[in-house]
C-alpha positions in Angstrom: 73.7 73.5 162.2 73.8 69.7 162.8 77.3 68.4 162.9 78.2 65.1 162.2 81.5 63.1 163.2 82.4 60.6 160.3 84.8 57.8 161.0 86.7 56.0 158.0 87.9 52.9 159.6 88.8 49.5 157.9 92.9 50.3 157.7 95.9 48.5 159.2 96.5 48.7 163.0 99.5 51.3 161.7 96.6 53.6 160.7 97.3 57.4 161.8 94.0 58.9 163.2 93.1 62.6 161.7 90.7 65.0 162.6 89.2 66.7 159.5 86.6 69.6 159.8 84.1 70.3 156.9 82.3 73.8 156.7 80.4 73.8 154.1 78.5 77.1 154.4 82.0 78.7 154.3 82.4 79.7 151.1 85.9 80.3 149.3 86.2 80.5 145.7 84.1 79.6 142.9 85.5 76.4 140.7 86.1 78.5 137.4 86.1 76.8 134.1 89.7 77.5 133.0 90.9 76.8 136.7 92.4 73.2 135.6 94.3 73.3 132.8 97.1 72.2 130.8 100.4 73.7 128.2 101.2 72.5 124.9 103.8 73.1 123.2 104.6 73.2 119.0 107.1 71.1 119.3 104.5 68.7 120.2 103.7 67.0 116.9 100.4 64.7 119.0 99.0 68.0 120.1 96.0 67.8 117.8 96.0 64.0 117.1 92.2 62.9 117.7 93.3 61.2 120.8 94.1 64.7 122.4 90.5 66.2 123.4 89.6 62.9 124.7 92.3 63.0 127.2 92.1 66.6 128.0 88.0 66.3 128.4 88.4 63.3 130.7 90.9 65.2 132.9 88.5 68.3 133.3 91.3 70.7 131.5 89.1 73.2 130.5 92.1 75.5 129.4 94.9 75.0 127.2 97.9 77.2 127.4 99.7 78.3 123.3 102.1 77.5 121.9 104.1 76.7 125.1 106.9 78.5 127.2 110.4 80.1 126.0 109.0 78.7 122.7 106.0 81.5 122.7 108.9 83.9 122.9 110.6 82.8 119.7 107.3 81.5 117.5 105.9 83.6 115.0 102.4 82.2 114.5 101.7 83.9 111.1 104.4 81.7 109.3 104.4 79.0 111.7 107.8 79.4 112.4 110.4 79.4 115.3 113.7 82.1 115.6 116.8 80.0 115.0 115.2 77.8 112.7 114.1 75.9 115.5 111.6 72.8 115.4 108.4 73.2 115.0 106.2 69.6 114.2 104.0 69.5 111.6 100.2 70.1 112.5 100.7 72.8 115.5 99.8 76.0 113.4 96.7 77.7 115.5 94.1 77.0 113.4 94.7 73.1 114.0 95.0 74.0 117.7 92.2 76.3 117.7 90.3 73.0 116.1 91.3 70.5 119.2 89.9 72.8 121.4 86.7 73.5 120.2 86.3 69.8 120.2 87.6 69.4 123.6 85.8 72.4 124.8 88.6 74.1 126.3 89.3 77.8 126.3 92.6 79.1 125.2 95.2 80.6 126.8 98.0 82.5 124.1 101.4 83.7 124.7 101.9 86.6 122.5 105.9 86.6 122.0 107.2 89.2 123.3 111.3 88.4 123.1 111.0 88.7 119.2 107.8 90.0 118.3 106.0 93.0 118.1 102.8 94.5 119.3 101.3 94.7 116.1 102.0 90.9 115.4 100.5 90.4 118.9 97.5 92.8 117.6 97.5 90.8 114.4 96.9 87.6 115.7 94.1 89.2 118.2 92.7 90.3 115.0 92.9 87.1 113.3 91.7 84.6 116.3 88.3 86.6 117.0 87.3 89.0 114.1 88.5 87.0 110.8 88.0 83.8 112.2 85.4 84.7 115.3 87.2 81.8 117.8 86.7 84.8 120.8 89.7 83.9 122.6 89.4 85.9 125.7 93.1 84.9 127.9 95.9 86.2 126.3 99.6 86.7 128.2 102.7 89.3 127.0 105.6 86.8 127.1 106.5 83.9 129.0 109.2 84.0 131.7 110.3 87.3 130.5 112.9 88.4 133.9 114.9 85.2 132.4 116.2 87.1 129.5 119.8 88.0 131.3 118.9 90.7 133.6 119.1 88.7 136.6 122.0 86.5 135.7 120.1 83.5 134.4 119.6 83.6 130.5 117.1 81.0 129.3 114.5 84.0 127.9 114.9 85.1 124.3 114.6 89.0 124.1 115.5 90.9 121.3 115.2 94.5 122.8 118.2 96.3 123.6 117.2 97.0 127.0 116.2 93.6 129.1 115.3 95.6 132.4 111.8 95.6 134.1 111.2 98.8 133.3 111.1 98.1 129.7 109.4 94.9 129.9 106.2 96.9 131.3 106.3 99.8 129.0 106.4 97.5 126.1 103.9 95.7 127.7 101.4 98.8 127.6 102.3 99.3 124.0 101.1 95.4 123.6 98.1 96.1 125.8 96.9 98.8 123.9 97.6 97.5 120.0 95.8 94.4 121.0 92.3 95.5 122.8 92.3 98.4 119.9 91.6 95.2 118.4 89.4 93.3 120.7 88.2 95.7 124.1 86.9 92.6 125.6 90.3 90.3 125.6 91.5 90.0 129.1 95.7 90.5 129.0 98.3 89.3 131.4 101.6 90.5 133.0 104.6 88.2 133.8 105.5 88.6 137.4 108.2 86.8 139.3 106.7 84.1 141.7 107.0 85.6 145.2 110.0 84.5 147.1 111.5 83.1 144.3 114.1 83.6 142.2 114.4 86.8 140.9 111.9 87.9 143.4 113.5 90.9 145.6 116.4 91.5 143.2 116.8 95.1 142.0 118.2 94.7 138.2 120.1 97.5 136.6 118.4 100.2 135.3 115.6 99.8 137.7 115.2 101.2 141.4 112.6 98.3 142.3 112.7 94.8 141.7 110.9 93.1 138.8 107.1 92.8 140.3 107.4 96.4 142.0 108.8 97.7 138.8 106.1 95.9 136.1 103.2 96.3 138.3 103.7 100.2 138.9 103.8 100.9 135.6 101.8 98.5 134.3 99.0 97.8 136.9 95.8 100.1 136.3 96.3 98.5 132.6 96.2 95.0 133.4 93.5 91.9 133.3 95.6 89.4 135.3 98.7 88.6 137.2 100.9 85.7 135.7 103.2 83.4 138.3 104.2 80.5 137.2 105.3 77.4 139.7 107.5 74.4 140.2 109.0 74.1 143.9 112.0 72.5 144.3 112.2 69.2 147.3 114.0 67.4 148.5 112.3 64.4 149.2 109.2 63.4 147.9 107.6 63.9 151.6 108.8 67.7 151.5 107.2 67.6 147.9 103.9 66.9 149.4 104.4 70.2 151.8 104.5 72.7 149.4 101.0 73.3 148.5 100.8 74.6 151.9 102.7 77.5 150.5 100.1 78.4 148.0 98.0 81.0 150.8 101.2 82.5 150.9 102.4 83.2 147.7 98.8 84.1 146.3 98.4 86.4 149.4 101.7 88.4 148.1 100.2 88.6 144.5 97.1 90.0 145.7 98.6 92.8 147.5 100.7 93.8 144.9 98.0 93.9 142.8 96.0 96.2 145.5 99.0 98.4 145.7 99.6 99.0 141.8 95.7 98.0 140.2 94.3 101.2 141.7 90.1 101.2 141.4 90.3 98.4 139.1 92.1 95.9 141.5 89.1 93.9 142.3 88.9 92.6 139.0 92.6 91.7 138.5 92.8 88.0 138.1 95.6 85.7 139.2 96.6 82.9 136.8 99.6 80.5 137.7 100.2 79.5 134.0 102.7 77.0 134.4 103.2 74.7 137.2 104.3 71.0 138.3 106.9 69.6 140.5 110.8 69.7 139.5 111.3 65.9 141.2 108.8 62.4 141.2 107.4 63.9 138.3 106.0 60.6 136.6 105.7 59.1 139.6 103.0 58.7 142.7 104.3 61.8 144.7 103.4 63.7 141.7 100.2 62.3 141.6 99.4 63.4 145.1 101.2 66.9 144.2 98.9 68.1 141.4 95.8 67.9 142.9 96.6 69.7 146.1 98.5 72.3 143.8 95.4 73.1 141.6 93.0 72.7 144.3 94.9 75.2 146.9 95.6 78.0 144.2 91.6 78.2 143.8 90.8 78.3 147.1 92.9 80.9 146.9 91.8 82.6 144.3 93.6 81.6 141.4 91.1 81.7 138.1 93.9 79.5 136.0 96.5 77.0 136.8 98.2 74.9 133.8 100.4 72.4 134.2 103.2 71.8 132.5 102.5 70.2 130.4 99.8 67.8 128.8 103.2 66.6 126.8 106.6 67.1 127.3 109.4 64.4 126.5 112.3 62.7 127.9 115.7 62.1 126.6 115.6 58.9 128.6 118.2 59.9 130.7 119.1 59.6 134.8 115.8 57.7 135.0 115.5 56.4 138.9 112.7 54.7 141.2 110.7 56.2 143.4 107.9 54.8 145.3 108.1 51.3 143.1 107.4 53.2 139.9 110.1 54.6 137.4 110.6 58.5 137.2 111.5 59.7 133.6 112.2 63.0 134.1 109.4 63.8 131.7 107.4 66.9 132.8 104.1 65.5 130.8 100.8 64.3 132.4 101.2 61.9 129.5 104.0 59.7 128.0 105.6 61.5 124.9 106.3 58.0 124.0 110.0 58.0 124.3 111.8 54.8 124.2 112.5 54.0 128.0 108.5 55.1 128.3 104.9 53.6 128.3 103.1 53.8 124.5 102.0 57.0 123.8 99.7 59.0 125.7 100.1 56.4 128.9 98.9 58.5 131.8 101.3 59.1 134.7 100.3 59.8 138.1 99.8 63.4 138.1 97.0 62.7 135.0 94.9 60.8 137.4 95.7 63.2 140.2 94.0 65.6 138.5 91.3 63.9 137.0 90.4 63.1 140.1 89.2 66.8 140.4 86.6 66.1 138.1 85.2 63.4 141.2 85.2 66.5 143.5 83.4 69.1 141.5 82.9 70.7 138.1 83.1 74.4 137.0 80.2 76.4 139.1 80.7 74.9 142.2 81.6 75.7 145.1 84.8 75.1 147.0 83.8 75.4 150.6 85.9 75.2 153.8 88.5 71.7 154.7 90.9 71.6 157.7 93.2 68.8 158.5 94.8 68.1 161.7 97.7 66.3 160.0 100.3 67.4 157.3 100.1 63.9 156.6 96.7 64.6 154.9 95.2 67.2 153.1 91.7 67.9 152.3 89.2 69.7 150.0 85.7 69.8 150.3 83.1 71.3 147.3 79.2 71.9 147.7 77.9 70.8 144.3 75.1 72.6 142.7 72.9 69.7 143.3 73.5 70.5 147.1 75.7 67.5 147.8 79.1 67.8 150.0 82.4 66.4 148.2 85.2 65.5 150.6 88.8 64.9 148.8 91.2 63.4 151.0 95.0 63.1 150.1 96.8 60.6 152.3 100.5 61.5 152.0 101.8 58.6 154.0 103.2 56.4 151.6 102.9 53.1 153.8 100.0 53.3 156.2 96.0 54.2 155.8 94.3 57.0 157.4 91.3 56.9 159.7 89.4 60.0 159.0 87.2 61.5 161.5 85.6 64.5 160.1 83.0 66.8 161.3 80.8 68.7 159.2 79.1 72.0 159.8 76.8 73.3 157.1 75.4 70.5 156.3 73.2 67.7 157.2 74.1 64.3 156.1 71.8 62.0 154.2 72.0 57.8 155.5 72.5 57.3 151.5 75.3 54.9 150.7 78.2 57.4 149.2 79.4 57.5 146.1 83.6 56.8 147.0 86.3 57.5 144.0 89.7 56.2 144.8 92.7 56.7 142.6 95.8 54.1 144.7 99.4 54.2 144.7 100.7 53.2 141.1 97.7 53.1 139.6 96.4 52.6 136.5 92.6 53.5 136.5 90.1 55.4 139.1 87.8 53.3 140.7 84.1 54.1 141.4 81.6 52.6 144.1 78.8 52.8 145.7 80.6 51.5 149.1 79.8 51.3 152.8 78.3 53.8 154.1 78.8 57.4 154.6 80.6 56.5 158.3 82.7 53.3 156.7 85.6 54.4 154.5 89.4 54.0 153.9 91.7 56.2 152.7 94.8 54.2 151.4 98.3 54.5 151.6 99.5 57.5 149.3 95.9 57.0 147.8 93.3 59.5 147.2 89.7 59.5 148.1 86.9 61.4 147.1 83.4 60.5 148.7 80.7 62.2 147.8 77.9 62.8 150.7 73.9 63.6 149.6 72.4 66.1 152.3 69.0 64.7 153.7 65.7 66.2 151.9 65.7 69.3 154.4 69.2 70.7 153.8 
């Protein structure tokens, strides 16, 4: 295979130099269509305002988690209602959510509550999504972050059953999983598992003799669709923020062999889904923005069919709001301003919005997310072979100061003399820019900036 050696030059003379290698005949995962995705939540009274599948469309979420964390454990979707009286906004029932994403084209993922409902409300509302009203929602989940209901210490989980151990948390679950594909055989259900290595990960509750994922997965496994983690690493720094993508191989690797252990002849086909995830610092800021796409990127490579981010919305009360990076950090976990006071007008997109829109620059559901090594930690890369045979490169420079010069060397793949296509999204921006610019050996990759240059194979590859 002919190899090519690509240097992007034009930065400052304070420009690190990386190597970056390109196979593109090494093949890793398959972009799915539910792979980028987004939560709402019904407390979310703009969840199905008109602006909403707009916004999710132009992002690439092509699945929407319902109707959003500890609340799915307390909402009752029949009546529309929350335990303990608690908020719900007008316009969030699931038939107007159901009608957002059919105009957005997103699939759905539902949170059946499991800390105060019942199987056969789970089985209900099976029966009601795809034979009364045929909306063939396939993803559905048993609870939200169910080993935070007490067992372990921390009690942030609503659960109503008298036992909150993990044994009973996985025989209820089979009770679910049966009443609901008695309904529908060709639903796909999930288990909530604790995210490897952390918290409550390792810890042996009362009642049990293994710890929560041994525990759920061994009775639970052979009965199973897909394995639920959810995400949010904690940092220090937004530097050490940027490093924890690199944990992804990791933790994924740790899911999959529990689910080879437990899922018995039908492990193959157990999916992963990491149904929540987003940083717990820089959120609204330009770290963040670098964060999500390495995030979603590295948990399909690694074999991850669904990673949501919470959330599309979320709020602020406006409080211990800081600077970081020459931007202002809310401490609002939405892609998108909630439009609190101290915020941007409604809908304003943060970093992490464009972050991950800039997926949609890389590749689109179908393709194929081939092979990218970086000799720095300072930048990461992704690389997709489109349908169309062309080679996207994404490169995420992590320095927040200095450019990157880029030399990368491609195998796979033989490179075209046609001017590339380059996408850039820059530090505290507002707007992705497109250009036909340079050519395929003349780029820059900016200070805490992201790249994406798309490279046309010549007429024999």
């Amino acid at each position: 295979m002919a190899a090519l050696s690509l240097a992007l030059t034009g930065a400052p003379a304070a420009a690190s130099s990386v190597s970056v290698s390109v196979d593109a005949a090494l093949q890793l995962a398959t972009i799915p269509a539910t792979g980028v995705g987004a939560n709402v939540a019904v407390y979310d009274g703009t969840m199905n305002s008109s602006a909403t599948p707009g916004l999710l469309g132009a992002a690439g979420m092509g699945a929407v988690r319902y109707p959003g964390g500890s609340y799915a454990d307390i909402y009752h979707w029949q009546t529309g209602t929350a335990e303990g009286g608690r908020y719900v906004a007008p316009n969030t029932g699931f038939d107007a959510f159901m009608g957002t994403m059919r105009t957005a084209g997103a699939q759905p993922v539902i949170t059946a509550n499991y800390g105060s409902g019942t199987p056969q409300e789970a089985a209900d509302w099976v029966r009601y999504a795809n034979v009364t009203k045929g909306y063939g929602v396939k993803y559905w989940e048993v609870g939200n972050e169910v080993y935070g209901n007490g067992e372990y210490g921390g009690a942030w989980e609503t659960d109503n059953h008298s036992s909150h151990s993990a044994t009973t948390y996985a025989t209820n679950l089979v009770k679910y999983i049966s009443a609901m594909k008695a309904v529908d055989p060709n639903i796909k259900i999930g288990a909530v598992l604790t995210t490897p290595g952390g918290w409550p990960d390792g810890i042996v509750g009362p009642g049990d003799t293994m710890d929560w994922n041994h525990t759920v997965l061994s009775i639970a496994g052979s009965k199973i669709d897909y394995a639920i983690v959810h995400t949010y690493p904690g940092s220090t720094s937004p530097a050490d923020l940027l490093t924890k993508p690199a944990e992804v191989p990791g933790t994924a690797g740790t899911v999959r062999s529990l689910i080879n252990q437990y899922a018995g002849t039908n492990a193959p086909n157990v999916g992963i889904a990491v149904t929540e995830a987003n940083a717990t610092n820089y959120r609204t800021t330009s770290p963040n923005g670098l964060f999500a796409p390495d995030e979603y990127l590295t948990w399909m490579e690694n074999g991850a069919f669904n990673v949501d981010w919470w959330a599309l919305r979320n709020g602020t009360d406006c409080s211990n709001l800081s600077t970081v990076e020459g931007a202002t950090e809310y401490n609002d976990y939405g892609m998108l301003s909630g439009g609190a006071s101290c915020e941007p007008a409604l809908n304003t997109p943060f970093p992490a919005y464009y972050g991950t829109q800039m997926i949609t620059k890389l590749g689109a559901p179908g393709d194929t997310l081939v092979k990218a090594g970086s000799s720095s930690s300072l930048l990461s890369s992704h690389a997709v072979r489109r349908a169309n045979g062309d080679v996207d490169v994404m490169l995420i420079n992590k320095d927040p100061n200095n450019a990157a010069t880029v030399n990368l060397a491609y195998t796979g793949f033989t490179l075209s003399s046609t001017t590339p296509t380059v996408h850039s999204y820059l530090k505290n921006g507002h707007s992705i820019s497109t250009a036909q610019s340079g050519s395929p050996t003349t780029q820059t990759v900016p200070a805490y900036g992201i790249t994406v240059v798309q490279m046309h194979p010549t007429s024999a590859s």
